[in-house]
Backbone as CSV, one residue per row, in Angstrom:
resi,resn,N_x,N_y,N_z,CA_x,CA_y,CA_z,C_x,C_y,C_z
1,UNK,-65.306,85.044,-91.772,-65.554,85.475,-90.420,-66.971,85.099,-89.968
2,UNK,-68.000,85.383,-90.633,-69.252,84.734,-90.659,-69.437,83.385,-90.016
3,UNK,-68.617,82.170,-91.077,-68.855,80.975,-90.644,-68.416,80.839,-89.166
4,UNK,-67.528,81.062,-89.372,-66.773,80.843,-87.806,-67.652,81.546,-86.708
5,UNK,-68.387,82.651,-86.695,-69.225,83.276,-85.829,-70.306,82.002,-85.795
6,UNK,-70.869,81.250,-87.269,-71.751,80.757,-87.020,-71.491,79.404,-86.462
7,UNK,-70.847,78.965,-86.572,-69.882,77.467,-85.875,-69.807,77.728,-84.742
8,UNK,-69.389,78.620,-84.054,-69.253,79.277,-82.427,-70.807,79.133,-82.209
9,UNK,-71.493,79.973,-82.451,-72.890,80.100,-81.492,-73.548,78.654,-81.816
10,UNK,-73.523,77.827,-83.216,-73.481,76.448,-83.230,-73.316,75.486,-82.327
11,UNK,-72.262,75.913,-81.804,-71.335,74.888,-80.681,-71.749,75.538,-79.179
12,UNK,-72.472,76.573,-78.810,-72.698,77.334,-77.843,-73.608,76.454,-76.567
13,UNK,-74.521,75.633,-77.561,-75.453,74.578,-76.544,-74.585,73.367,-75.451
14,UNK,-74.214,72.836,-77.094,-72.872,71.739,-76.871,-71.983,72.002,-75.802
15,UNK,-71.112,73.346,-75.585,-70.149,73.552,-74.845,-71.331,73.941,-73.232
16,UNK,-72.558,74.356,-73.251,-73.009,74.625,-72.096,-73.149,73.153,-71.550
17,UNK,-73.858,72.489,-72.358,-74.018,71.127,-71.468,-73.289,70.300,-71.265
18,UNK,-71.926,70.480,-71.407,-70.731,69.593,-71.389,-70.308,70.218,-70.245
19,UNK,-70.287,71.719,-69.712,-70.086,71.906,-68.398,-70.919,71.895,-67.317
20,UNK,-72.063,71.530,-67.574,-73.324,71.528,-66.463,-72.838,70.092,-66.228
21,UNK,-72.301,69.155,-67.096,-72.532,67.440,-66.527,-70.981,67.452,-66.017
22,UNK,-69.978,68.671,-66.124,-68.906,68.474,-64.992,-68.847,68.949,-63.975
23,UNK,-69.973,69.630,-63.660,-70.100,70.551,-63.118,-70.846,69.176,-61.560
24,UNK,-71.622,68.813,-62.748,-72.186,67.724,-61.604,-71.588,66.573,-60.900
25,UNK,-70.000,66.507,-61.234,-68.949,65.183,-61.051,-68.319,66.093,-59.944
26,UNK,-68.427,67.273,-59.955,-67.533,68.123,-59.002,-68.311,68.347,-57.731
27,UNK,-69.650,67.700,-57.866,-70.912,67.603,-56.748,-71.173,66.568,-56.155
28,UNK,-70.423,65.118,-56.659,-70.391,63.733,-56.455,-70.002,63.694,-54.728
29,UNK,-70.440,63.484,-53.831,-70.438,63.034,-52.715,-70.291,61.647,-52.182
30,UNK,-68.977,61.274,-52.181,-68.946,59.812,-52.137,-69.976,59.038,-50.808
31,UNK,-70.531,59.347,-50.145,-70.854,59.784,-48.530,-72.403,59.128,-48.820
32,UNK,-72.669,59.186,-50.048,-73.959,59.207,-50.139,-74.006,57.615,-50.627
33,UNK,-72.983,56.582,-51.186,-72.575,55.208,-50.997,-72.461,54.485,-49.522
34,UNK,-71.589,55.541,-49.005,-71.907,54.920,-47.671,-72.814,55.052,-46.886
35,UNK,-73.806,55.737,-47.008,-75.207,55.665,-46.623,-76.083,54.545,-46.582
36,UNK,-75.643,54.474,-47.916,-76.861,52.602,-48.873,-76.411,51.766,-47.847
37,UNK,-74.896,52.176,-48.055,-74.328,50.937,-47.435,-74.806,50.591,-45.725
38,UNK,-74.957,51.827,-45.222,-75.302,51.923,-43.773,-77.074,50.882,-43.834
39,UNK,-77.354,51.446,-44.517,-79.025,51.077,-44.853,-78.845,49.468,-45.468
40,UNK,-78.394,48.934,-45.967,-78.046,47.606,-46.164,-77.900,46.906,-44.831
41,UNK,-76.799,47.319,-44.160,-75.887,46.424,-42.809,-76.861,46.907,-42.052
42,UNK,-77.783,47.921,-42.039,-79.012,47.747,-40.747,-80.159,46.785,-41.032
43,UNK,-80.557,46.289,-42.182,-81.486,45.050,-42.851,-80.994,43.492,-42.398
44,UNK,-79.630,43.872,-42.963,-78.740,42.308,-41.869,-79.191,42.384,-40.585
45,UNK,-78.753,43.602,-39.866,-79.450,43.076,-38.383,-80.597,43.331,-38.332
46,UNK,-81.702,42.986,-38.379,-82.882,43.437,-38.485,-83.014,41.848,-37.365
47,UNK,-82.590,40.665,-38.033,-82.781,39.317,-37.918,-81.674,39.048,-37.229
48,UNK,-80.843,39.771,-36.305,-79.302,39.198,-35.473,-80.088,39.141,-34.206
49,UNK,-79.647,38.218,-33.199,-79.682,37.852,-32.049,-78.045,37.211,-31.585
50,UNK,-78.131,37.528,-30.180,-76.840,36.653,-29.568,-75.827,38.357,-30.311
51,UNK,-76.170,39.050,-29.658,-75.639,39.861,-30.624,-74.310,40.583,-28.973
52,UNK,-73.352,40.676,-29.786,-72.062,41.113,-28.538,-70.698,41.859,-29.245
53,UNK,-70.006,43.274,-28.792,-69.665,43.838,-29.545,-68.174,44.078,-28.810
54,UNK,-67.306,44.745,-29.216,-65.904,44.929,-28.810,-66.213,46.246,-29.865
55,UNK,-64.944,47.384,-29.362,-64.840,48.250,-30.123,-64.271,48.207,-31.676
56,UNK,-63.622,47.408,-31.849,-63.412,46.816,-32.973,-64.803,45.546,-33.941
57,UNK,-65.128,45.146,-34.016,-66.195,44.009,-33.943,-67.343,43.626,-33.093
58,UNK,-68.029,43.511,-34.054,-69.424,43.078,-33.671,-70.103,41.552,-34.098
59,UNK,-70.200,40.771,-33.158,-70.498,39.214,-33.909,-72.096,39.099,-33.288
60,UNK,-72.571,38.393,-34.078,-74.002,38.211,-34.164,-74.399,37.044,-34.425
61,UNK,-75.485,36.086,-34.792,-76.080,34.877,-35.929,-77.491,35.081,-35.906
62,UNK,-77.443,34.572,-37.428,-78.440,34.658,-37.642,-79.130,33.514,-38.127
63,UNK,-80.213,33.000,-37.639,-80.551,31.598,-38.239,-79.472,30.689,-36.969
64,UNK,-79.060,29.492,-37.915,-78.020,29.189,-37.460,-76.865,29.663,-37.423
65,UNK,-76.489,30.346,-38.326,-74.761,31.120,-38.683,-74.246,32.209,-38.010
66,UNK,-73.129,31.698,-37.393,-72.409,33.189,-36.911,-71.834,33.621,-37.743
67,UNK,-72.208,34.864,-37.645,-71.272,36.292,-38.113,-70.734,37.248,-37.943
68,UNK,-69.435,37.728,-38.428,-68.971,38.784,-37.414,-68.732,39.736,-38.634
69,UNK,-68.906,41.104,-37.511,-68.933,42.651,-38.642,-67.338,42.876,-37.654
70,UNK,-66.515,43.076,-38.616,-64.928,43.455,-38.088,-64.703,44.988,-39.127
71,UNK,-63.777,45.951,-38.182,-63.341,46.713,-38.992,-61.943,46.244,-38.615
72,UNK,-60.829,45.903,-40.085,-59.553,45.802,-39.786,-58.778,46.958,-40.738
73,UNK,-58.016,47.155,-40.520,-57.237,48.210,-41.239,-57.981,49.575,-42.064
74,UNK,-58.271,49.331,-42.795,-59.434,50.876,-43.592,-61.328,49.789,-43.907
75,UNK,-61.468,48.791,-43.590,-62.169,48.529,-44.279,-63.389,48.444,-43.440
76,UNK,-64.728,47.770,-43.047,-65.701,47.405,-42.440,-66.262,46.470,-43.344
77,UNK,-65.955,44.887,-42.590,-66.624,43.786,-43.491,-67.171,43.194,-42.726
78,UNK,-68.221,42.144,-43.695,-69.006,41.007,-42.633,-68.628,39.570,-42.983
79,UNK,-68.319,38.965,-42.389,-68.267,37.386,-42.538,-69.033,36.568,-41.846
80,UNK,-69.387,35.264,-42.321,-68.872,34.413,-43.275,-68.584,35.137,-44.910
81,UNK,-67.636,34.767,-45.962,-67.272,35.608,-47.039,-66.590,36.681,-46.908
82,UNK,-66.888,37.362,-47.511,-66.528,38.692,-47.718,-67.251,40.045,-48.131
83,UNK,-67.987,40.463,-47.215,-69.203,41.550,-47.992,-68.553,42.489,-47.450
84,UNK,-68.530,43.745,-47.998,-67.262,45.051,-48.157,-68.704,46.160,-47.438
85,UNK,-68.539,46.869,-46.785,-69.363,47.804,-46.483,-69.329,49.303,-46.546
86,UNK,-67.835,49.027,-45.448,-67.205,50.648,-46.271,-65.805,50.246,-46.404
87,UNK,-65.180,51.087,-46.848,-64.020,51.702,-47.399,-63.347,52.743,-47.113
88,UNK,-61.829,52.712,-46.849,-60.707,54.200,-46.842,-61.656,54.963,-45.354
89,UNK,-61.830,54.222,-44.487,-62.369,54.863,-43.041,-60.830,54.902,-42.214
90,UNK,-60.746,56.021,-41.741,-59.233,55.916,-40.499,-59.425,55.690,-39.355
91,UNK,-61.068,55.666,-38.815,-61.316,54.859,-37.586,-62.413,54.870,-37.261
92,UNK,-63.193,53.712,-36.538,-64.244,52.607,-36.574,-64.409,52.180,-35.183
93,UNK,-65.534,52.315,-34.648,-66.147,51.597,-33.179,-67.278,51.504,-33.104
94,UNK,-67.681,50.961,-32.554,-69.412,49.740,-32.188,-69.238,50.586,-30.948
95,UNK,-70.717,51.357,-30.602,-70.804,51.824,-28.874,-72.279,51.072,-29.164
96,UNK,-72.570,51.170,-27.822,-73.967,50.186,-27.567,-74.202,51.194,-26.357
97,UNK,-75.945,51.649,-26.317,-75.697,52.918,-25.329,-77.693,52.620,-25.173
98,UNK,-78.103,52.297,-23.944,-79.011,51.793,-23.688,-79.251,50.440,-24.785
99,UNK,-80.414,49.582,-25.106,-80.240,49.038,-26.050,-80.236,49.017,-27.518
100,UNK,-79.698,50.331,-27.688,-79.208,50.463,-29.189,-77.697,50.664,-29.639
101,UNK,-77.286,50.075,-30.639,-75.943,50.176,-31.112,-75.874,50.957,-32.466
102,UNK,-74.418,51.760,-32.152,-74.447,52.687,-33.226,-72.911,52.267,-33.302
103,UNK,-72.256,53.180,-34.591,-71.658,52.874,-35.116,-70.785,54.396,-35.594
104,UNK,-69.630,54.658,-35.046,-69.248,56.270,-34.862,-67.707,55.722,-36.137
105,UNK,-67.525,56.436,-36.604,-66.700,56.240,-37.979,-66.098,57.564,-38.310
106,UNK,-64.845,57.501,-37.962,-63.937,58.968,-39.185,-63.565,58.432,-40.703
107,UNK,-64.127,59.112,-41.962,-63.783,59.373,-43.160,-63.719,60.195,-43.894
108,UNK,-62.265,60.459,-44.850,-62.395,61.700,-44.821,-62.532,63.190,-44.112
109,UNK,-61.824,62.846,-43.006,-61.870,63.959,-42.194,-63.097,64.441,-41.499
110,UNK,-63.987,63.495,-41.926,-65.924,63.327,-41.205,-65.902,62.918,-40.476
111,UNK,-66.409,63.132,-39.414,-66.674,62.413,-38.067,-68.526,61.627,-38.351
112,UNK,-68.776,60.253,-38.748,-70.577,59.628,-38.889,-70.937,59.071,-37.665
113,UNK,-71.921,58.923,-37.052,-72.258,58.685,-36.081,-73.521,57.690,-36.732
114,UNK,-74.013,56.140,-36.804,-74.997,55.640,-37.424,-75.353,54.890,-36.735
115,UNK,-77.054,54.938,-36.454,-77.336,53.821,-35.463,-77.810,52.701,-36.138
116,UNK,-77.326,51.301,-35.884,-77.760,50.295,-36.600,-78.754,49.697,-36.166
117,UNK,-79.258,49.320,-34.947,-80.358,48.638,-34.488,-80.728,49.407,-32.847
């Protein structure tokens, strides 16, 4: 009976910190990816001109290259290529409201509102 008491309070650290680090997966905020991501696609335009938007898409160039930011089905990408921005969004629009453009997004049942330039 001993050992086993002493194997238990043994294992007592072990079993605390195995629930503090699930504890912290149950705190994971996916929200906080699409943030970076917001903070990324505002660095792209930092350098856009010729810049013209539809509620769906936003096309821009930069340098010489045009590019267009499209949301089609769940996603928000930029082309030329394929650069992924967000993900699993149920709906996506470009407003432009004096000269700044933002970017209003439902995910997850969130309503984001992000201004890009």
């Amino acid at each position: 009976m001993l050992v086993v008491m002493f194997v238990g309070v043994m294992m007592l650290p072990i079993i605390t910190t195995a629930l503090r680090i699930l504890s912290s997966f149950a705190m994971y905020d996916p929200s906080i990816g699409d943030m970076l991501s917001m903070e990324k696609l505002k660095r792209e335009l930092i350098l856009a001109y010729d810049i013209d938007l539809v509620s769906n898409k936003l096309t821009f160039k930069i340098g010489e290259d045009d590019h267009v930011l499209m949301y089609d089905g769940s996603r928000l990408y930029l082309t030329p290529g394929y650069q992924l921005f967000l993900d699993d969004v149920e709906s996506l629009s470009f407003i432009k409201e004096d000269d700044e453009i933002y970017l209003e997004y439902l995910k997850a049942q969130k309503e984001f509102k992000v201004r890009l330039r």
